[in-house]
VMD Tcl script that draws the C-alpha trace (Angstrom):
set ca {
  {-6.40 34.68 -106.21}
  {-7.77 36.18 -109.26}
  {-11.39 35.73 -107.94}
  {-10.13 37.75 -104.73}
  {-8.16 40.68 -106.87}
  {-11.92 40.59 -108.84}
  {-13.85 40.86 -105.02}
  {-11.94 43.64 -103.52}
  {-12.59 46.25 -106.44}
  {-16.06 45.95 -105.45}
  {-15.00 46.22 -101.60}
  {-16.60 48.91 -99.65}
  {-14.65 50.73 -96.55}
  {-12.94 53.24 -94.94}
  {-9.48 54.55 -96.91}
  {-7.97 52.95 -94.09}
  {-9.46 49.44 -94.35}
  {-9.16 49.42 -98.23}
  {-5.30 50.55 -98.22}
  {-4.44 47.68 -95.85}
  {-6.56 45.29 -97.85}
  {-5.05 46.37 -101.08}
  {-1.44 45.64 -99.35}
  {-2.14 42.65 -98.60}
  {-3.82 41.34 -101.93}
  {-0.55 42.91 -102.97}
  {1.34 40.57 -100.86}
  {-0.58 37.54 -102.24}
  {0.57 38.63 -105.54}
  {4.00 39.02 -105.01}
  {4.03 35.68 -103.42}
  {2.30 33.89 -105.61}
  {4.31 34.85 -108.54}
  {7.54 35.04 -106.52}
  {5.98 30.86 -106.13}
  {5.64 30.02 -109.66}
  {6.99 27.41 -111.18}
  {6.25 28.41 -114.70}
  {5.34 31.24 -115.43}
  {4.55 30.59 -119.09}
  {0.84 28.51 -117.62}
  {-2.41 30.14 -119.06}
  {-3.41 30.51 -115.54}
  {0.12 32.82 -114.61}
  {-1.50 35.24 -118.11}
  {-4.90 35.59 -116.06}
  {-3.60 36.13 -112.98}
  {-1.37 39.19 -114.58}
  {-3.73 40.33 -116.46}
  {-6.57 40.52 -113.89}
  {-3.96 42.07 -111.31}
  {-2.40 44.68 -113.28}
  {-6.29 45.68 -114.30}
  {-7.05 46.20 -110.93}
  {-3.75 48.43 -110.13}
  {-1.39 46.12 -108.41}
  {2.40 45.43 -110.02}
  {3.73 42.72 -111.10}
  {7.24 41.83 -111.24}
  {8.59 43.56 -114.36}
  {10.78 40.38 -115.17}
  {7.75 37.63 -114.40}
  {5.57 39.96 -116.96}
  {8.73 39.40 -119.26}
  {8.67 35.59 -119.14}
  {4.61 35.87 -119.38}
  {5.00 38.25 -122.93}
  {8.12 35.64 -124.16}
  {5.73 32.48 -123.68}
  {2.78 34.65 -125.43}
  {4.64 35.52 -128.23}
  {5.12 31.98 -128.94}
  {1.75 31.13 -128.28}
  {0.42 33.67 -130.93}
}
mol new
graphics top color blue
foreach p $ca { graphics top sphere $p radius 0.5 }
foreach p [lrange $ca 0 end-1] q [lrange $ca 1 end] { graphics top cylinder $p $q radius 0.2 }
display resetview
């Protein structure tokens, strides 16, 4: 996932194309955290991180449970 979120900023299109590509990545996203077992996995921290980089949202209360596990990471 986060290598596709990385692909399509370098995607090339019409506005068209890239709006319905970015709504689906956006689906992916919502799924995949909607998905997640634990959301306090390294992997669940790159995945927000890289998404909310490129633009996409993220569930305000998964990015909660990803900032609670960080804080007692660090």
């Amino acid at each position: 996932m986060i290598a596709k979120i990385e692909a399509g900023q370098q995607t090339i299109g019409t506005a068209d194309e890239l709006r319905t590509q970015r709504e689906g990545v956006q689906k992916e996203i919502n799924l995949a955290f909607s998905g997640l077992q634990n959301p306090t996995l390294p992997s669940a921290t790159r995945l927000r991180d890289t998404a909310v980089r490129a633009g996409y949202m993220v569930n305000p209360l998964i990015q909660q449970k990803i900032q609670q596990a960080e804080s007692v990471w660090y």
